[in-house]
C-alpha positions in Angstrom: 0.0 0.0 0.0 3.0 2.6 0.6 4.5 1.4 -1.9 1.7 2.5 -4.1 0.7 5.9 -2.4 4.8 6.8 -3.1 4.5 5.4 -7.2 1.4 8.0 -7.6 2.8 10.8 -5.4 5.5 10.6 -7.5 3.9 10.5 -10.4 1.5 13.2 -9.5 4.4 15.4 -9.0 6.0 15.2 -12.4 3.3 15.5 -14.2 2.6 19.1 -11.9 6.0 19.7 -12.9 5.8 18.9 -16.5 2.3 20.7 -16.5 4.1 23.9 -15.1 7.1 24.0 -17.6 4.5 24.0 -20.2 2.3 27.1 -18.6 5.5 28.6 -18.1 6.4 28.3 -22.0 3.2 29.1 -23.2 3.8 32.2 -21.3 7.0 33.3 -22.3 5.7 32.7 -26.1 2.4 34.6 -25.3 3.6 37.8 -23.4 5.2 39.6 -25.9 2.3 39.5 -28.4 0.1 40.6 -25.8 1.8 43.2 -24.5 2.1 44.6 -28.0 -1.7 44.1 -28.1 -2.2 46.0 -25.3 0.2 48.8 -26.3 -1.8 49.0 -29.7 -4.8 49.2 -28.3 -3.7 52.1 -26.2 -1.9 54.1 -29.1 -5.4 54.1 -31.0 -6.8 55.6 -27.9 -4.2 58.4 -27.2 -4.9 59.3 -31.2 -8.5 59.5 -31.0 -8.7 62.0 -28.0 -5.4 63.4 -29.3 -5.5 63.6 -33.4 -3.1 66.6 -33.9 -0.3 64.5 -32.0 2.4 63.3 -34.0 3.9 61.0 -31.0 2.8 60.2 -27.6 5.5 60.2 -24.7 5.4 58.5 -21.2 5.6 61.3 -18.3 8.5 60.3 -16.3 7.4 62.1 -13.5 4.4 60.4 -13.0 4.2 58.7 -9.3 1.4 56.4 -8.9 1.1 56.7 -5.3 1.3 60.9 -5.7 -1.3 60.3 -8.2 -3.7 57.9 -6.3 -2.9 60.6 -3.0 -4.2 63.5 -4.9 -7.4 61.9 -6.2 -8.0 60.2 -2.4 -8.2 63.6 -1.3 -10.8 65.1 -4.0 -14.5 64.6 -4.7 -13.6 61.6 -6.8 -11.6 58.6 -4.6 -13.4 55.9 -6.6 -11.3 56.5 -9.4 -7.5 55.5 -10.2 -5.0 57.1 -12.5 -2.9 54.7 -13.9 -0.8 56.4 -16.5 -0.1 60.1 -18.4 1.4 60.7 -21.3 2.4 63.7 -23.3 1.0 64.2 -26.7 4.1 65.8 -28.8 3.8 67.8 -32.0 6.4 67.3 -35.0 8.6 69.5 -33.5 8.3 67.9 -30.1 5.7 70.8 -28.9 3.9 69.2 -25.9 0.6 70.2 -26.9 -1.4 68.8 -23.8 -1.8 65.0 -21.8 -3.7 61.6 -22.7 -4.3 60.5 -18.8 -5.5 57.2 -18.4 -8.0 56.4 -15.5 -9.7 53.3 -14.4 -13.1 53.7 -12.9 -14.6 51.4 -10.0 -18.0 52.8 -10.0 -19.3 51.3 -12.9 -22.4 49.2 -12.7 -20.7 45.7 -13.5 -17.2 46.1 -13.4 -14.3 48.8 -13.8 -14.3 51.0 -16.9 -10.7 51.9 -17.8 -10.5 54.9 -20.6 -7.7 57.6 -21.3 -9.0 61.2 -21.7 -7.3 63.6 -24.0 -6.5 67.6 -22.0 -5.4 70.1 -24.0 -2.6 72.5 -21.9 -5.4 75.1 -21.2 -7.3 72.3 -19.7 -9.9 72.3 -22.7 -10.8 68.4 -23.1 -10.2 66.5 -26.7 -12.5 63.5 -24.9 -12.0 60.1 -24.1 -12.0 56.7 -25.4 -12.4 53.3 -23.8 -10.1 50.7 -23.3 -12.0 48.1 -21.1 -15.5 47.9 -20.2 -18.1 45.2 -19.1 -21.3 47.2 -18.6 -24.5 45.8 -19.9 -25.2 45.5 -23.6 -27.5 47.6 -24.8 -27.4 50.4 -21.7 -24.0 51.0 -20.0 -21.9 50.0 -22.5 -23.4 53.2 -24.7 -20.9 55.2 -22.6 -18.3 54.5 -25.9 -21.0 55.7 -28.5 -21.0 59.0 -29.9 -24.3 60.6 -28.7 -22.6 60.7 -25.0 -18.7 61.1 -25.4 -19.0 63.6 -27.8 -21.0 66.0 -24.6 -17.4 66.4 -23.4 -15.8 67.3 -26.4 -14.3 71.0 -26.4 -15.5 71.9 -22.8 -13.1 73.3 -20.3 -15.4 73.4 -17.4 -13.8 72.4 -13.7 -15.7 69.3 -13.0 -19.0 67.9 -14.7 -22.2 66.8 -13.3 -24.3 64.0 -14.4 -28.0 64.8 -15.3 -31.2 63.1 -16.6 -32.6 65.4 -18.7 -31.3 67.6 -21.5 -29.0 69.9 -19.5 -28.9 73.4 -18.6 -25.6 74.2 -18.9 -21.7 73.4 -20.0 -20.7 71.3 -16.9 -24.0 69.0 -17.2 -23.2 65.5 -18.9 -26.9 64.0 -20.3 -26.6 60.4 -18.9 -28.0 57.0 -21.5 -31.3 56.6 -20.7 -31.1 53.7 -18.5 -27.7 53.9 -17.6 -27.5 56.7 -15.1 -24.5 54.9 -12.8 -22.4 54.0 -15.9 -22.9 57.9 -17.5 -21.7 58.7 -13.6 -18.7 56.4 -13.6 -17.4 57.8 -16.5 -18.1 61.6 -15.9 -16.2 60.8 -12.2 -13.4 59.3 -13.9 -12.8 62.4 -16.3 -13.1 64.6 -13.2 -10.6 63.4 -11.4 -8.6 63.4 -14.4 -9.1 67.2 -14.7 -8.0 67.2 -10.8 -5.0 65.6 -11.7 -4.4 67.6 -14.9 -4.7 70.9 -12.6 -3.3 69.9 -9.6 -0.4 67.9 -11.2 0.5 69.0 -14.8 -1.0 72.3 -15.4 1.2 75.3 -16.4 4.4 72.7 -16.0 3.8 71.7 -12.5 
């Protein structure tokens, strides 16, 4: 009986052993393709809220942990920026920031987007990376009819409404999807927080 319990312990073990080589192969053959994925998918972002750009270029200065301390502290703490970068003209004029922010308020799951500032804070928009809202409601915050309400505006902060609004800062959410319209009008306020608090007139 020992005898038998060591045979298939033993053989148990190689074949977790064999098992992992070949996850860690297929992952080392997978990760570069995937992180070129990724970066594609966000270079098509930065040029839709940031057309005139010739080249997009990581801000070194960006801290994480500075970033996540000055959003803790705003009217927006549900919201996480996870990366800037500068949009550069052809003659390496930095002509404003593609901030990318991850929301956790949306009504299913996070909803990660990068917004497009302009240097006198005037916004260019956003455009979605990742988002699992519900087909047919939430996921309408990507569709023309409610982005393009941002597009041009330089107000401070932006408030979600139901109705047709009343003035610049008010944000007409989908009908049905009030808390997904919310998540994504948070998330571009607190990247206007950062933008003023952080990279605003060279900060």
């Amino acid at each position: 009986m020992n005898k038998k319990i060591v045979h298939d312990a033993l053989i148990l073990t190689a074949f977790t052993l064999v098992l992992g080589l070949m996850l860690g192969v297929v992952y080392e053959i997978t990760k570069e393709p995937i992180a070129a994925a990724e970066k594609a998918a966000l270079d098509e972002a930065y040029k839709v809220v940031f057309a005139d750009a010739a080249s997009f270029e990581e801000d070194e200065t960006f801290d994480a942990a500075k970033a996540a301390e000055i959003i803790a502290a705003s009217e927006f703490p549900s919201d996480e920026i996870t990366a800037v970068n500068k949009a550069v003209d052809g003659s390496g004029n930095v002509l404003g920031y593609v901030i990318n922010v991850t929301s956790h308020e949306g009504s299913q799951a996070d909803i990660s987007f990068s917004v497009g500032i302009q240097n006198d804070g005037t916004l260019n928009g956003y455009s979605i990376t990742a988002i699992s809202e519900t087909p047919g409601l939430g996921v309408l915050v990507q569709e023309e009819p409610f982005y393009s309400q941002f597009n041009g505006k330089s107000e401070e902060t932006y408030t979600v409404v139901k109705s047709a609004p009343a003035a610049d800062n008010e944000i007409q959410a989908v009908t049905g999807a009030t808390i997904s319209s919310r998540a994504v009008t948070n998330g571009v306020n607190a990247c206007l927080v950062y933008f003023r608090t952080a990279l605003q007139g060279g900060n």
